[in-house]
N, C-alpha and C positions, 0 to 999 in steps of 0.2 A: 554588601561584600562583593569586590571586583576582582581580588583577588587572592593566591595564598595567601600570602603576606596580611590580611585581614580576618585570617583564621583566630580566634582565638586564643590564647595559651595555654589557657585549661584544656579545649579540646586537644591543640597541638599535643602538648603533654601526653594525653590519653594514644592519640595515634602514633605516636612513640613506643609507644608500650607494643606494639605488633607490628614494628619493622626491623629489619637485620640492623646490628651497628654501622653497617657500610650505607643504607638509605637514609640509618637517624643523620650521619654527618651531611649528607647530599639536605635534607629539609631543614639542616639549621645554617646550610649554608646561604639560603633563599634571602635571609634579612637578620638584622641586630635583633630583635625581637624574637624570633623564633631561638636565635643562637641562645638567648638568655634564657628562655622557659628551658628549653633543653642543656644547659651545661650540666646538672648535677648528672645528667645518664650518659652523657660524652665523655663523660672525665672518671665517673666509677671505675672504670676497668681499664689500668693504663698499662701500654707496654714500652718501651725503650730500648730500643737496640744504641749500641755506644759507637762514637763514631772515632774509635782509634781504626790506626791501619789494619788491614788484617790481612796475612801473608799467607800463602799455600804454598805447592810444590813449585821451584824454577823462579821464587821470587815474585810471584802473580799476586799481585792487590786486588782484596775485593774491596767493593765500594758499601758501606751502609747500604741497606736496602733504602731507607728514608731517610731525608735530614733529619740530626738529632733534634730534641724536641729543649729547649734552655730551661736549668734547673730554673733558673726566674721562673720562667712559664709554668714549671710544672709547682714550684712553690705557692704560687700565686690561687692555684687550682687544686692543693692540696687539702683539703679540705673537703673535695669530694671525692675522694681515690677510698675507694676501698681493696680493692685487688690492682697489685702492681706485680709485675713482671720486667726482670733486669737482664739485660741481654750483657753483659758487660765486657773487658770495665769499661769504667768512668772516671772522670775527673773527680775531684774530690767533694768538693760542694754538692753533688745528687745526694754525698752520702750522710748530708748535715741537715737534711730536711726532716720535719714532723708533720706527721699524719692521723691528724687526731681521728677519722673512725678507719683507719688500714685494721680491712681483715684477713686479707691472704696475701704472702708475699711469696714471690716465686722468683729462685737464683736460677738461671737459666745455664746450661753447658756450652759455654762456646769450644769448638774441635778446633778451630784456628788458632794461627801465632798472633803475637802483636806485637814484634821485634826483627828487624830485618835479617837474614841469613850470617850465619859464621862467615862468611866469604868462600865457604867451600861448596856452594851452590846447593845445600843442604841449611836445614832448620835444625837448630839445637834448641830441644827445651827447654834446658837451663838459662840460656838465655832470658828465658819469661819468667822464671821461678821471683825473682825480685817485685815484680810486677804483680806476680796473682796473689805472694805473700801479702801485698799492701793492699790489694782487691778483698780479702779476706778480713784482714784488719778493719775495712773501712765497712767491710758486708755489718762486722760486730757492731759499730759504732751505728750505724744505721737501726738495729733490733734494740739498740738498746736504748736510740729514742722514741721507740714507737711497741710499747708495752701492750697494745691493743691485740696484735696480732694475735689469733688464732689458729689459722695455717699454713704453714711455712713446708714448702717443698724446695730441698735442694740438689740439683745436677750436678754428679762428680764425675773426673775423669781424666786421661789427659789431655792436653799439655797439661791444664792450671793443676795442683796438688791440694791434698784434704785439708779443708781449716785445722787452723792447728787447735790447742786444749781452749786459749781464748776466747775462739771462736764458739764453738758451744757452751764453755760458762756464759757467757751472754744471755743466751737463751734460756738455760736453766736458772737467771736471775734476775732476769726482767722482764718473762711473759706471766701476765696476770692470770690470764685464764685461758693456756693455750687446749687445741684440740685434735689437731692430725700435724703428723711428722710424715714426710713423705722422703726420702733420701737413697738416690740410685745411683750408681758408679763409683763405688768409695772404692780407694785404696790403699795400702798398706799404711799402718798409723804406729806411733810410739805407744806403750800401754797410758802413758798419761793421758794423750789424745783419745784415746780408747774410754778408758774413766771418765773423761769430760763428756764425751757421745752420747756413755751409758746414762750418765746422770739428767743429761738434758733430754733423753727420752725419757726418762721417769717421771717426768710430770706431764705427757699428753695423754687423750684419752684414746686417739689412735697412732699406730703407726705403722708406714706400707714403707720397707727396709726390702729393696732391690739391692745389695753389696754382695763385695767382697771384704768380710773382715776378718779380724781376730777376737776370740773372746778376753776376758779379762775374769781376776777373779773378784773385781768387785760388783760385779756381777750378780751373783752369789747373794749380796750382801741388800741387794735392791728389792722392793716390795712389790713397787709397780703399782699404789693404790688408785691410781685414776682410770689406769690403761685397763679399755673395753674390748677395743676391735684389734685386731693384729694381721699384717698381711707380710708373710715372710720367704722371701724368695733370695736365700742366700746361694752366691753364684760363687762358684768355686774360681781361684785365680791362678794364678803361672805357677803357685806354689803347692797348688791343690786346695781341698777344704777346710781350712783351718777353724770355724767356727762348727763344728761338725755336728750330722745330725743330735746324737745324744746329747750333745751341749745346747742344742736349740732344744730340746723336746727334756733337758731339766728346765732353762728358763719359763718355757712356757707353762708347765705343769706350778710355777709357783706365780703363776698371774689368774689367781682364781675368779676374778668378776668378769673373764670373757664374755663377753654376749657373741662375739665373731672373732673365727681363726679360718685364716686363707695361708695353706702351708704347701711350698711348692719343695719338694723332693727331690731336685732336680739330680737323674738317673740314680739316688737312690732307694735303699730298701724303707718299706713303711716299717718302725720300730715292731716290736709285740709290745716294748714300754707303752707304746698311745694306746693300743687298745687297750690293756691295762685301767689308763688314763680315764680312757670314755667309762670303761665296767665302772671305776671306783668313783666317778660323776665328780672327776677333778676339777670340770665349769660347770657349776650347778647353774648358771646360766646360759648356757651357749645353747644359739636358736640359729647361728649360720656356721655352718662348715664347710671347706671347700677342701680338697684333695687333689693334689696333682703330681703328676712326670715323674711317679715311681716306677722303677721298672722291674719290681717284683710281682708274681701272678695272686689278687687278691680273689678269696671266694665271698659270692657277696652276703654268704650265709652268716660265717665268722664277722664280717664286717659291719653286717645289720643289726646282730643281734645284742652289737654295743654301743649301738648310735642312740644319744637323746634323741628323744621327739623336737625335731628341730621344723624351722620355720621354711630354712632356707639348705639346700646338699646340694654340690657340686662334687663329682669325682672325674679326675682323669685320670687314668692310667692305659695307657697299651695292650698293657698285660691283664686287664679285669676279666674273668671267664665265668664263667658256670661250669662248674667242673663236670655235670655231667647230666642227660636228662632225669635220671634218678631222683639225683636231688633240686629236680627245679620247684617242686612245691614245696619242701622246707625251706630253703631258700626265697620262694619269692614269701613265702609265709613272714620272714623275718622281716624282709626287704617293708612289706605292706605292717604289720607289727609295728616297725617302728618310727616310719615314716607317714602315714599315707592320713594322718588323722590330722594333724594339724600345717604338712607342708604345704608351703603356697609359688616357692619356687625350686624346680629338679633340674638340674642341668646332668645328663649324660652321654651330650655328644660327642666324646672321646672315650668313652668306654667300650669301646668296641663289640664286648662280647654282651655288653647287655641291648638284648635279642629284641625280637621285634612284639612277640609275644610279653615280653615284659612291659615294652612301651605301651602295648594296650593295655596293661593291665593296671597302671597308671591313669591313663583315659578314663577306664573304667570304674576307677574307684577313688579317686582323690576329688573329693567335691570343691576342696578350696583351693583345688591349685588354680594359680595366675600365671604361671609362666613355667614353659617343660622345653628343653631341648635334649634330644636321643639324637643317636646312628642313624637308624634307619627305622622305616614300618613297612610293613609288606601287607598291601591291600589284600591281600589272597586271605590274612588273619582275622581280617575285619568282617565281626557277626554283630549288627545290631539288634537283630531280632532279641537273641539271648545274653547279650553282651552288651549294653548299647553304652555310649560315654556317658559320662556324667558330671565332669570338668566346663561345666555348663558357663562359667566365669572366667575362662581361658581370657586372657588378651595377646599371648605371646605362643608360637608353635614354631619351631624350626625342626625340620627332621626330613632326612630324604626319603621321598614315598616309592615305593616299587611298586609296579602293575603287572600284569600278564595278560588281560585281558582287559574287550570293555564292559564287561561284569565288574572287574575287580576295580577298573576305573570310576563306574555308576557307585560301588561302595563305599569308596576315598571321598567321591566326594559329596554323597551324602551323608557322611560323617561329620566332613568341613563345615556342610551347611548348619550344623545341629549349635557349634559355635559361636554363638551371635554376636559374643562381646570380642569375638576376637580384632587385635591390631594391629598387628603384623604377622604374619603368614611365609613362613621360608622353606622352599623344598630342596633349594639349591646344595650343589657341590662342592663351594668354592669354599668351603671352612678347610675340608679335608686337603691336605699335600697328596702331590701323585704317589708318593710311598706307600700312602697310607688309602689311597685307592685302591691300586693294585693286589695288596695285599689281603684285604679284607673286602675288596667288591669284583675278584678276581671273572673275569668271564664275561660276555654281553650279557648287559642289564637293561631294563624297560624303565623308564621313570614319566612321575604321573605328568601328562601332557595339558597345559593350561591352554586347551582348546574348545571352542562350542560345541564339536561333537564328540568328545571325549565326556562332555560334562558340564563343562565350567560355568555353564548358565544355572545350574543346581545353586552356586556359590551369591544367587542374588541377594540370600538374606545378609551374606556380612558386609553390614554397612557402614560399618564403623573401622574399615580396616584402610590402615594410613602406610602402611608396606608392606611390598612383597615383594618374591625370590622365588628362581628358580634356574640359578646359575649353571652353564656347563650338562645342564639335562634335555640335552639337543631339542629344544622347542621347534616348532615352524604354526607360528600366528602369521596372522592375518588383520588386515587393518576393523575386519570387523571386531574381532577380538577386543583391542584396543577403543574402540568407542563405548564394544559393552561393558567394557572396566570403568569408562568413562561416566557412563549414564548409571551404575550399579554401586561403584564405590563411592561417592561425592568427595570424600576425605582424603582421598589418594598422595600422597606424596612423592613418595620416593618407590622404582620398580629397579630390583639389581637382577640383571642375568643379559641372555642375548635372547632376541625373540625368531629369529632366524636363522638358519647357515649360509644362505645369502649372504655377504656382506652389504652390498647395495640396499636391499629391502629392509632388512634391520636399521640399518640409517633412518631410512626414511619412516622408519617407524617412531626410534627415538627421538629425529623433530616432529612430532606428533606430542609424544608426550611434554619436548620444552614449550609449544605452545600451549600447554595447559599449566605452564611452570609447573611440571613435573619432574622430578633428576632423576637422572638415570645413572647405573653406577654398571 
């Protein structure tokens, strides 16, 4: 062997398998042979941007990012595309092609014109209306020769306008065995178009519905027997909410095989219908729930004590309190009652008022949780003597740690140590908005410092941690810091935050970590 090029294909193949798609194209550009072992994972996952004009403000053309790629060529290679993404439009012909194992097809949004100015130095959409009708048209024609698909996400918005009813009979009549509906930016539709929507959701198993719609009342009339998962984040539009809460929260209540509902509230009230819902065990299967961007104050008493035993809870809200410390042991009583036995992922880090003492109290008691994100912990809380964690299978912790001391910093992080399986580690800032700083971390705060004499050398048991965070929590490391991360973590990937107020030093820190292809965010 003298050189690449005498690699084998088997082995080729294999090194394939553990490089970014940016190096697999660089190693099969080396020789015909290598191009060949490697095309079927070249061509798996294609994207296409279309090379019509595209026009912005003042008449300005952008150029394609890349020469477009000829439907020959992609025909020719159609055979191994499973995932395709369409930046469009396109000429006619991409849209006549067959793709015997396509399993995800994704319509991309283009925010661009594709038609030059009225002459009034201004863009008229309508101008384009002709253009993304036939874009739409030909979106159909293309689903309905490639019955394989599985999951289809489509981008709406303006310029181009909603397919029309066609366009989703399509779907609803020639996906064999489809299974996530993914569709964001809709707007205003005919109810026929509406019927055609509903009905082609009716046969996946999930759907993640970012819009702005209208309900219909056939509706009503829909079963939903396949649909499992549902993630519903309907955005109110110029005319307000026309699918309104109650009209979501009857649909869902007759989609009884949920296994997962992700229901976003957006600035409204959470119904008393849902809890209702949860009391009368309307999913006798749901094991994930997700809650969010109501801006009513929930207590977590009322709220826990009509949760299934679920696998997976997420809540956001603003407004989540503890009404008061009176009731914080019936409350977390319920909280633990009916979560803490079988969850394995808790996200509360937008729940604001759930305290710090509850996040340990989580620590303390959930043996199979794998992943927990809260507000905050305040080391000051942490007793392991008589308290110690017991979330011994953590892989995930994001939560801001406050200190006061370096007692309470010796505490934090002999806590961390206790986590062995941990894999990412985040103390950082940078989730919350300054609104939402200010408000709820009002006053100077201390936060835990990823320094050697703070601690951080306690942290050598986790070995297994591939990221960390500790954004906007004014650090000041040092390059030793940085090599005992080096020599302590092997697995290291990715570090987000600043490691100094310096700007210079901080630099020089983070080419430190690109020499060890580390990224830094």
């Amino acid at each position: 062997m003298t050189g690449i090029s005498d690699i084998p294909q088997e082995l080729i193949v294999m090194i394939a398998d553990y490089l970014s798609r940016k190096d697999r194209h660089r190693l099969a550009s080396t020789c015909r042979n290598h191009y060949q072992a490697l095309i079927s994972r070249l061509w798996k996952e294609l994207y296409i941007e279309s090379d019509f004009p595209h026009f912005w403000s003042k008449q300005h053309q952008i150029a394609p990012v890349k020469p477009i790629i000829t439907s020959r060529r992609v025909e020719q290679h159609a055979p191994y595309v499973h995932l395709l993404r369409l930046h469009g439009p396109f000429q006619q012909e991409y849209y006549a092609l067959k793709f015997p194992r396509l399993h995800t097809l994704i319509f991309l949004h283009d925010f661009s014109f594709h038609t030059p100015c009225n002459g009034a130095e201004r863009f008229d959409s309508t101008l384009d209306i002709p253009m993304w009708h036939d874009v739409h048209i030909n979106n159909a024609n293309l689903i309905r020769l490639n019955p394989t698909i599985k999951n289809l996400q489509i981008d709406l918005g303006r310029p181009n306008p909603i397919p029309s009813a066609s366009f989703w009979e399509a779907i609803s009549t020639t996906l064999h065995n489809p299974s996530r509906l993914c569709v964001s930016g809709f707007c205003p539709a005919s109810s026929n178009t509406l019927n055609s929507f509903w009905k082609a959701c009716n046969i996946f198993e999930e759907l993640d519905i970012k819009v702005d719609l209208n309900t219909t009342e056939l509706l009503s009339q829909l079963d939903f027997p396949r649909l499992r998962r549902i993630a519903l984040n309907v955005v109110p539009g110029w005319g307000g909410l026309k699918f309104d809460i109650q009209e979501q929260l009857a649909w869902l209540r007759r989609c009884h095989n949920l296994t997962k509902l992700d229901w976003k509230l957006t600035s409204h009230r959470l119904p008393k219908e849902f809890m209702e819902a949860l009391e009368q065990r309307t999913w006798p299967h749901l094991e994930d729930l997700s809650l969010g961007d109501f801006h009513d104050s929930v207590d977590i008493r009322t709220l826990s004590s009509r949760l299934p035993s679920l696998r997976r809870f997420r809540l956001r809200s603003d407004q989540f309190q503890l009404r008061s410390d009176q009731v914080y042991a019936l409350s977390f009583t319920a909280f633990q009652k009916q979560l803490f036995g079988k969850i394995r992922v808790l996200d509360m880090a937008h729940s604001f008022g759930f305290t710090s003492r509850m996040s340990l109290g989580v620590l303390e008691e959930c043996v199979h949780l794998n992943e927990f994100k809260t507000f905050v912990i305040d080391a000051e809380d942490i007793d392991l003597e008589s308290r110690p964690w017991v979330c011994l299978n953590l892989k995930r912790l994001e939560a801001l740690i406050k200190v006061e001391s370096d007692e309470s910093h010796e505490d934090a992080f002999d806590a961390l140590s206790r986590l062995t399986h941990l894999e990412h580690l985040d103390s950082g800032l940078d989730k919350l908005t300054v609104s939402e700083i200010e408000k709820h971390l009002p006053g100077e705060n201390n936060y835990l410092q990823w320094s050697l004499d703070s601690g951080l050398d306690r942290l050598s048991t986790l070995t297994k941690l591939r990221t960390i965070g500790f954004a906007d929590t004014d650090q000041e490391m040092t390059e030793e810091e940085l090599e005992w991360m080096f020599d302590s973590w092997p697995l290291l990937e990715e570090v987000k935050g600043e490691f100094s107020g310096d700007d210079g030093y901080h630099s020089a820190l983070v080419d430190m970590l690109h020499e060890r292809h580390i990224s830094h965010v």
